[in-house]
C-alpha positions, 0 to 999 in steps of 0.5 A: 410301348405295347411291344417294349412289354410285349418283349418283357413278358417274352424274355420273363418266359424264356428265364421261367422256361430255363429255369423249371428245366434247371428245378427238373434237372435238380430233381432228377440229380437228387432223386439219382443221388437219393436212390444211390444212397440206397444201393439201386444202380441208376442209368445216367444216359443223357444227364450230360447233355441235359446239362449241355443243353440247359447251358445253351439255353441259359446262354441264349437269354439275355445277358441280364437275364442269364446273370439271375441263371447263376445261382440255379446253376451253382445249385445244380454244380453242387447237386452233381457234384454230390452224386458224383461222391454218392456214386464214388463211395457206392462203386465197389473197391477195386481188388 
């Protein structure tokens, strides 16, 4: 029995590990867009495989506990997807 919660209490952490990485990729997406909106060139170097490994990650929970990931990576879906229109509308047009 000790090792059935000893199990629990492991794949509860990986869940809570995965998903403050998802909150501070969140954080970082909307501190990027935030500071587009303002003008200020932002260097995106390594989002995409932030990204990438938060997937993996989210990947190698179990498969209950990936599902409960879902609504966190549709947030984030969402979150990029606004920088990337922050970042369209702030590109200069091209002459």
């Amino acid at each position: 029995m000790s090792e059935d919660r000893d199990d629990n209490a492991e794949q509860d952490t990986q869940l809570g590990a995965v998903r403050r990485f998802a909150a501070d990729l969140a954080d970082t997406v909307g501190l990027a867009r935030r500071l587009v909106a303002r003008g200020v060139a932002v260097d995106l170097t390594g989002l995409e495989q932030q990204v990438g490994l938060l997937c993996a990650k989210t990947l190698d929970l179990p498969p209950e506990q990936g599902r409960r990931m879902r609504p966190d990576l549709i947030a984030l879906d969402a979150d990029v997807g606004q920088l990337a229109r922050a970042l369209a509308a702030a590109r200069p047009p091209d002459n």
